[in-house]
C-alpha positions as CSV (number, residue, x, y, z in Angstrom):
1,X,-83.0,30.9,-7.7
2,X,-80.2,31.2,-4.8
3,X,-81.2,30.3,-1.5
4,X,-80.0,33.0,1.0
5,X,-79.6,32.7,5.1
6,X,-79.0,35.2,7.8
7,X,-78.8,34.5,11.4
8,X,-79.5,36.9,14.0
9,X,-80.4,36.9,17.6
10,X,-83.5,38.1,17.5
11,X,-85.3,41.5,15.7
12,X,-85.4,44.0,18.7
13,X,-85.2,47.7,17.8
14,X,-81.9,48.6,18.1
15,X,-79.0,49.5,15.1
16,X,-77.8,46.3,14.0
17,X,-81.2,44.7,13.7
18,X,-82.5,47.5,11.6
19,X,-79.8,47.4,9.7
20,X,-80.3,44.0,9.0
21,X,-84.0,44.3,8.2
22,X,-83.3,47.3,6.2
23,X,-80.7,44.7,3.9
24,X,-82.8,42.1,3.8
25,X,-85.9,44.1,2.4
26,X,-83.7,45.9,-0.5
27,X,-82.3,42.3,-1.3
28,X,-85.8,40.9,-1.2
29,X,-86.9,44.0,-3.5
30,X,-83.4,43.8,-5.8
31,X,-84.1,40.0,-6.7
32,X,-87.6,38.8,-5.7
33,X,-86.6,35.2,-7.5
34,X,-84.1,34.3,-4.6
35,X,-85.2,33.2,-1.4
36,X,-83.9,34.8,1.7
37,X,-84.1,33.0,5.0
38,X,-83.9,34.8,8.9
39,X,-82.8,32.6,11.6
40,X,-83.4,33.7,14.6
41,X,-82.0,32.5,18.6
42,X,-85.5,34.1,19.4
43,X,-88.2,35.1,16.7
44,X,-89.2,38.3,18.7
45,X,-89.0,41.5,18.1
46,X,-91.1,44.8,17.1
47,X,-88.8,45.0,14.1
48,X,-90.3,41.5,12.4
49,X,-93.5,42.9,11.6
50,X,-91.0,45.5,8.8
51,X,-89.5,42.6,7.3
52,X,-90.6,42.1,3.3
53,X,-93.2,39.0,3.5
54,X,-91.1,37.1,1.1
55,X,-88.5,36.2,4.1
56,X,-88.6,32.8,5.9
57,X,-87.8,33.7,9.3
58,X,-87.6,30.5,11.8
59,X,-86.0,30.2,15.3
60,X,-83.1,28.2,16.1
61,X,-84.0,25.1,17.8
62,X,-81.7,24.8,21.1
63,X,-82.7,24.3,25.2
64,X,-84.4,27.0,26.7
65,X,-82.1,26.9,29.5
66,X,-79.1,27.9,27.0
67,X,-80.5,30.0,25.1
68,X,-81.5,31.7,28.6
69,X,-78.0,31.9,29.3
70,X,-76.6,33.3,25.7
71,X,-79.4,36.4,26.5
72,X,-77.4,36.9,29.7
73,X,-74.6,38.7,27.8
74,X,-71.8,36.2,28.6
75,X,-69.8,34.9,31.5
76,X,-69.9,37.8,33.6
77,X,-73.4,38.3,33.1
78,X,-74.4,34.8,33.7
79,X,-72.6,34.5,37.0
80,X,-74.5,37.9,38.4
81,X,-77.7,36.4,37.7
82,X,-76.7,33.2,39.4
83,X,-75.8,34.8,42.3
84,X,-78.3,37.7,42.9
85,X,-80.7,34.4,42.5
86,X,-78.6,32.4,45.3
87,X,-78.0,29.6,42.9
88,X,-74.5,29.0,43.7
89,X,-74.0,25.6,42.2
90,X,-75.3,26.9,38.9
91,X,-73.1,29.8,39.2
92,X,-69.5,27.6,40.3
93,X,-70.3,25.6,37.2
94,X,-70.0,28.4,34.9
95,X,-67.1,29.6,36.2
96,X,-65.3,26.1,36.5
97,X,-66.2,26.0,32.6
98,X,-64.9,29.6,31.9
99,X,-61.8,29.3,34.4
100,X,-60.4,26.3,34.5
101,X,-61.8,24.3,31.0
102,X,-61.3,28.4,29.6
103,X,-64.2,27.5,27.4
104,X,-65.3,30.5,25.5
105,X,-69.6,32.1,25.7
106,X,-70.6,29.4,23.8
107,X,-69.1,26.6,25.4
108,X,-70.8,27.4,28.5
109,X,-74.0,25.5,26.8
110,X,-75.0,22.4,25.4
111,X,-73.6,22.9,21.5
112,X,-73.6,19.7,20.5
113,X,-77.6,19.3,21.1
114,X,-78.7,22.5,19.0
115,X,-80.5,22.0,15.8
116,X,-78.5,21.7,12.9
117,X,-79.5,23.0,9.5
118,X,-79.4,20.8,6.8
119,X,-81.1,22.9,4.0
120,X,-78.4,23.7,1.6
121,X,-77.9,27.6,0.9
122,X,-76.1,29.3,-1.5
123,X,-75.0,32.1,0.4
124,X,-75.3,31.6,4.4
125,X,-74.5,35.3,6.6
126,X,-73.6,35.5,10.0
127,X,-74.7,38.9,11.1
128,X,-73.6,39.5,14.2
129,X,-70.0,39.0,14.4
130,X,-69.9,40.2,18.2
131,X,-71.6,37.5,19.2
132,X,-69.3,34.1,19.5
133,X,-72.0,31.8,19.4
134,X,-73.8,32.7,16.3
135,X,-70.1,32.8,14.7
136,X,-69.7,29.1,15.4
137,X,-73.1,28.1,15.0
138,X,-73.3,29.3,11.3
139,X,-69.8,27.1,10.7
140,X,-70.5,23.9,12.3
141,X,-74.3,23.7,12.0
142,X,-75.0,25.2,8.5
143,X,-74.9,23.8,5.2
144,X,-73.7,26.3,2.3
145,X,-71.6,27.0,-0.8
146,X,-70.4,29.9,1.0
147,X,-70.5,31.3,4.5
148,X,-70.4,35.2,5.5
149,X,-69.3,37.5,8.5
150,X,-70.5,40.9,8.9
151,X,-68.4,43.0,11.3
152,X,-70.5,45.2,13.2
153,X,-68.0,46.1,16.5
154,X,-65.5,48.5,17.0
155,X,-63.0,46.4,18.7
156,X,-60.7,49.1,19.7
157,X,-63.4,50.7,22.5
158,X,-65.3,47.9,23.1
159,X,-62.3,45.4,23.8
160,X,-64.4,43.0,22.2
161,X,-61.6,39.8,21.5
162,X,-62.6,38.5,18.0
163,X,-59.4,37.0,18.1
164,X,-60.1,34.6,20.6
165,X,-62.3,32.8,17.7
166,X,-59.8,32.4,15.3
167,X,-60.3,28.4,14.2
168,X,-63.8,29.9,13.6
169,X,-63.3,33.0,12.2
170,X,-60.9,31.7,9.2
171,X,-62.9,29.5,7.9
172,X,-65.5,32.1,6.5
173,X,-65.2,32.8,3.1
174,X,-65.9,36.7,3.0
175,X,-65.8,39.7,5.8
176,X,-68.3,42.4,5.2
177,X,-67.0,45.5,7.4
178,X,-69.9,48.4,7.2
179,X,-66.9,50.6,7.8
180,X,-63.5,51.2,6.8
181,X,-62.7,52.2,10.4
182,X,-64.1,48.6,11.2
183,X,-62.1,46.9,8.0
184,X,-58.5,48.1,9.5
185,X,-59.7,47.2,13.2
186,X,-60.7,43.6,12.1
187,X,-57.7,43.4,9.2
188,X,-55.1,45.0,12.6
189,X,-56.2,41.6,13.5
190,X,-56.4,39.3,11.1
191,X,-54.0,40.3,8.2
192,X,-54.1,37.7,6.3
193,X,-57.6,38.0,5.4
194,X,-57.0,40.9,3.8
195,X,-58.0,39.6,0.5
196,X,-61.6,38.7,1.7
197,X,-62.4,41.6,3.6
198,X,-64.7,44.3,2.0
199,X,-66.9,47.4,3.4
200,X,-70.5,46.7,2.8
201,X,-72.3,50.2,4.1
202,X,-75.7,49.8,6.0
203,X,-78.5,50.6,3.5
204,X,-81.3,52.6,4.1
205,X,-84.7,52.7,2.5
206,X,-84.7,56.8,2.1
207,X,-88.3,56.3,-0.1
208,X,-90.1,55.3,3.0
209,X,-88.0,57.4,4.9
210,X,-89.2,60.4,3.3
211,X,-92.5,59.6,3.0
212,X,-92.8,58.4,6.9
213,X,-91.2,62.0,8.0
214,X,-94.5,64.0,6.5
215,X,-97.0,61.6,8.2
216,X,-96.7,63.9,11.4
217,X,-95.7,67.9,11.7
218,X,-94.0,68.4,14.2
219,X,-94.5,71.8,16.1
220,X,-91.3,73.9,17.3
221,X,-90.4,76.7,18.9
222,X,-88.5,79.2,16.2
223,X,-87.2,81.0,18.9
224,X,-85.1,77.8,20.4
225,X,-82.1,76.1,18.9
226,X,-84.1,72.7,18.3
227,X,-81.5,69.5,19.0
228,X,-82.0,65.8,17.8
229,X,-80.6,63.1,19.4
230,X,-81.8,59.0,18.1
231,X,-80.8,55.8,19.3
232,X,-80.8,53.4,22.2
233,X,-79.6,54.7,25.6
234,X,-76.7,52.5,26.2
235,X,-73.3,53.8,27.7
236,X,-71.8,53.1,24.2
237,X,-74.0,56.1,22.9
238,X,-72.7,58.6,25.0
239,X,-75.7,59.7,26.4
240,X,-74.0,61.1,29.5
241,X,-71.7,63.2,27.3
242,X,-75.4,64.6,26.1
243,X,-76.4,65.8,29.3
244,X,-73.3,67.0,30.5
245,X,-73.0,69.2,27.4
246,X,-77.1,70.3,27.4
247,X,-75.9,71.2,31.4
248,X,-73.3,74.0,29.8
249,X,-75.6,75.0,27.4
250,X,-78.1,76.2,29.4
251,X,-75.6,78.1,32.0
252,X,-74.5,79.7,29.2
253,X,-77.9,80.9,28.6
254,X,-78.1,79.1,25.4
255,X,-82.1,78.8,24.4
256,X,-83.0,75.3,23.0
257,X,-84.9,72.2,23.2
258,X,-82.9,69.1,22.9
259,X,-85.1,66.1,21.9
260,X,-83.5,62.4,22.6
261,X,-85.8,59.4,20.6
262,X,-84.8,55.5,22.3
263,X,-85.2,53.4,25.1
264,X,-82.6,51.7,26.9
265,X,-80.9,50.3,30.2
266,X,-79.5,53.8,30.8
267,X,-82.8,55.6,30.2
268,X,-83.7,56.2,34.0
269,X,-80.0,57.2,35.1
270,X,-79.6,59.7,32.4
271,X,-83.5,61.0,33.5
272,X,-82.2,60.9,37.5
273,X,-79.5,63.5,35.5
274,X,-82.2,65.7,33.7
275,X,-83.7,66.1,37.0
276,X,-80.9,66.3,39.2
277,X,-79.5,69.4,37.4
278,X,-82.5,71.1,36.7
279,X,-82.7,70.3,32.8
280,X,-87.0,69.1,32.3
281,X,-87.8,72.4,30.7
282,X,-84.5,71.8,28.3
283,X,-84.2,68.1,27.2
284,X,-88.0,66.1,26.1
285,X,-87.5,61.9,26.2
286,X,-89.5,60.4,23.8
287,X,-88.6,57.1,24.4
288,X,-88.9,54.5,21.7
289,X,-90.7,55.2,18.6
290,X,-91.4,53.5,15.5
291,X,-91.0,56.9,13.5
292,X,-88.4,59.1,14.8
293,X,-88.4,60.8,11.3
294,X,-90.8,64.0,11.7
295,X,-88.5,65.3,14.1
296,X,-85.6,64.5,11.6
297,X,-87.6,67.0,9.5
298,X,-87.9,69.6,11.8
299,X,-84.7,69.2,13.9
300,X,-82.4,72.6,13.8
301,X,-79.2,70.3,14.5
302,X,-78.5,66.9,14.6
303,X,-75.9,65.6,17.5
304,X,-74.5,62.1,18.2
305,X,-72.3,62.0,21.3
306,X,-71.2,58.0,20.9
307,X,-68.6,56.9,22.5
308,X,-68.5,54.4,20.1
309,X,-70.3,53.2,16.4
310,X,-69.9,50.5,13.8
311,X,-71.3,52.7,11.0
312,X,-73.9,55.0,12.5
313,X,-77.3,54.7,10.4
314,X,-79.2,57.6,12.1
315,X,-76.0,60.4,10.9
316,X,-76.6,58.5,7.7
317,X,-80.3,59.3,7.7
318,X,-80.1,62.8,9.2
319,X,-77.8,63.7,6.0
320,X,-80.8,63.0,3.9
321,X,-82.8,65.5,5.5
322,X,-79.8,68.0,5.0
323,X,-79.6,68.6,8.4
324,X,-76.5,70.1,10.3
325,X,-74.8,67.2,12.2
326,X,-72.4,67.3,15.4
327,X,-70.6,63.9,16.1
328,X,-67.5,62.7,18.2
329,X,-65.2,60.7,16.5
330,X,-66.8,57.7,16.6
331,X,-65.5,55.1,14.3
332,X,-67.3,55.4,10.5
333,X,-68.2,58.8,11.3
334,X,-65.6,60.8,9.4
335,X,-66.8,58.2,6.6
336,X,-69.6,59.3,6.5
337,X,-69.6,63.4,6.7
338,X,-67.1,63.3,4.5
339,X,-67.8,66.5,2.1
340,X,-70.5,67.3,3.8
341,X,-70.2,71.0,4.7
342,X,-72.7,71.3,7.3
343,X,-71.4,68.9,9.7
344,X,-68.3,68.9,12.5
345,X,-66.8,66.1,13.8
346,X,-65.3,66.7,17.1
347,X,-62.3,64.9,18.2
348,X,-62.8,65.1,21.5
349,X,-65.5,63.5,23.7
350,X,-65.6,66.6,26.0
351,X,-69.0,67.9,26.8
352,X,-67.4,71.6,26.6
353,X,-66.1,71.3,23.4
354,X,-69.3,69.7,21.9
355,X,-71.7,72.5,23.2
356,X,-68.4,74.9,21.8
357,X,-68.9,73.2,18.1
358,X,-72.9,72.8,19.0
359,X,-72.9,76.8,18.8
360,X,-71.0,77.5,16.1
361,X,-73.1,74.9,13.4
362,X,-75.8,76.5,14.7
363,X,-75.0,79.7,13.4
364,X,-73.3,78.3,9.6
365,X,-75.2,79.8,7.0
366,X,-72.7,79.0,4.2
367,X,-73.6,76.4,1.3
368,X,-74.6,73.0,2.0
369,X,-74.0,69.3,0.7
370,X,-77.2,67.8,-1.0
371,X,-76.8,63.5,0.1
372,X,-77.5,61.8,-2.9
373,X,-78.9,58.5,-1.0
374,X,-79.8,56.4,-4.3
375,X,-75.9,56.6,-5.7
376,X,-75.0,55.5,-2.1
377,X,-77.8,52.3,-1.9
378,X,-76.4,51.5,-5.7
379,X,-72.9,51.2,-4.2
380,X,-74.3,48.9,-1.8
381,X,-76.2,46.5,-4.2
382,X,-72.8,46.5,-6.6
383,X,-70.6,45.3,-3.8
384,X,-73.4,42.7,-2.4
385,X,-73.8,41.2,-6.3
386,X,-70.1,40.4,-6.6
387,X,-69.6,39.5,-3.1
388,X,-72.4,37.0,-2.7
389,X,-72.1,35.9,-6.5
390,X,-75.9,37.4,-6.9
């Protein structure tokens, strides 16, 4: 039996921490006689009740006070809460640590006072390689054979500086990239790890997929081009590009219903737009639901409008209901519609040119590319048994 670890921040809906969920269950399922641990900065999350049974999942041990602070998003973060709270003292000590020790995020807490993790695992993975604490924490806290990144980030857009954790980063013994766009970003950087690096894809469990997208039918209008849109409403998923571009579609008289599925900081400024330019009786916000998929099912078109992606899951799972998909180019994205005829990539983030492509798919009625989604998860669980020794 191999002992397995993962570390996480916590198991809130979003794309990484499904992700993660997702791999955990299909290596829970793929060899029931290891045991697979979840460590979590905070065990919450809706996303903990779809984890396989079989996982341990514990929470890190630390001061609520820093953990507070690693929630805050960093340095910048952590001084505007200081301040909009009038604790200036708190707020002068952060920023004495930052500029003038230039510790890094995690230095701006207590380290040597978290909990270290003495139970020896075969395999520990740090899954969240855009976080710098978690990064260190799995290296100087955690006991095992081997030790794992997984590189989420497009560094590129983001400007996020994994460099900057170099004495860290280089002592891992394996780099899982769910992208090739992410493995030449992260190997631009750190060349000489080149022999370490590999692209794990984000697995998907298509079964219960499937079976989850004929609990409900959806009812649509035949007569309107019926749009999909799924994912948190963060200004990394373009979701301003999405109302710009549903804005042009309806002055050009264009008859559709564009449904966007997620919750998110930018929620209420994107609704301010739907209202502000007359667009209710065009775009319909479900907010967050546990199964987007009957909409999958029914949706005419598929578009993702991100300004930026590690490897975007819910293109991924669109393809396995066949559907016709519009994407910028997002990093991972021409990756994954490669050969697939029913999809268009468009290289610019213009909200012109999208509805321009928008229209066109629309009316393709050539052949189509069937996803074959078990051949895909097989790849996956080939790469994970020699890459983790399984």
């Amino acid at each position: 039996m191999k002992k397995i670890a993962f570390f996480m921040s916590s198991l809130k809906i979003a794309g990484v921490e499904q992700a993660l969920v997702n791999y955990i269950n299909f290596l829970n399922d793929s060899f029931p006689s290891h045991q697979i641990h979840l460590y979590l900065l905070k065990k919450e999350g809706e996303l903990l009740n779809e984890l396989n049974s079989n996982c341990l999942v514990h929470e890190i041990i630390m001061d609520n006070h820093d953990k507070k602070l690693l929630f805050l998003g960093g340095f910048k973060e952590s001084i505007k809460y200081y301040l909009k709270r009038l604790k200036i003292l708190s707020a002068l000590r952060i920023a004495f640590r930052r500029i003038v020790l230039h510790r890094i995020d995690y230095d701006l807490i207590n380290f040597e006072k978290i909990e270290s993790i003495t139970n020896q695992f075969d395999v520990a993975i740090c899954y969240m390689a855009h976080m710098p604490f978690l990064i260190k924490y799995v290296i100087s806290k955690v006991t095992a054979k081997q030790k794992s990144l997984f590189i989420h980030s497009d560094f590129v857009k983001t400007g996020y500086r994994i460099d900057y954790f170099k004495k860290y980063i280089t002592l891992y013994e394996n780099f899982c990239c769910v992208s090739k766009d992410l493995e030449k970003q992260f190997l631009n950087i750190y060349p000489e790890l080149k022999s370490k690096t590999c692209v794990i894809h984000n697995f998907f469990p298509y079964k219960k997929i499937i079976l989850n997208s004929n609990k409900e039918t959806i009812q649509k209008d035949a007569n309107k081009l019926n749009l999909l849109t799924v994912g948190n409403f963060t200004k990394e998923k373009g979701y301003d590009i999405a109302i710009k571009t549903a804005n042009i579609l309806k002055s050009r008289n264009i008859n559709f219903c564009w449904t966007m599925i997620g919750d998110g900081k930018e929620l209420k400024k994107m609704l301010s737009l739907t209202k502000k330019w007359g667009l209710s009786d065009y775009l319909v916000f479900k907010g967050k639901l546990s199964n987007p998929y009957p909409y999958y099912k029914a949706c005419d078109l598929y578009v993702q409008t991100s300004k930026t992606e590690g490897y975007c899951t819910t293109v991924v799972e669109s393809k396995l209901f066949n559907n016709k998909i519009i994407t910028t180019n997002a990093p991972g994205m021409k990756e994954i519609l490669t050969n697939y005829k029913q999809a268009i990539i468009c290289d610019s983030f213009n909200p012109t040119t999208i509805a321009d492509q928008i229209v066109l798919l629309s009316n393709y009625s050539g052949s189509k590319s069937i996803f074959d989604p078990k051949e895909y998860n097989n790849t996956i669980l080939k790469i994970s048994k020699t890459v983790f020794n399984l």
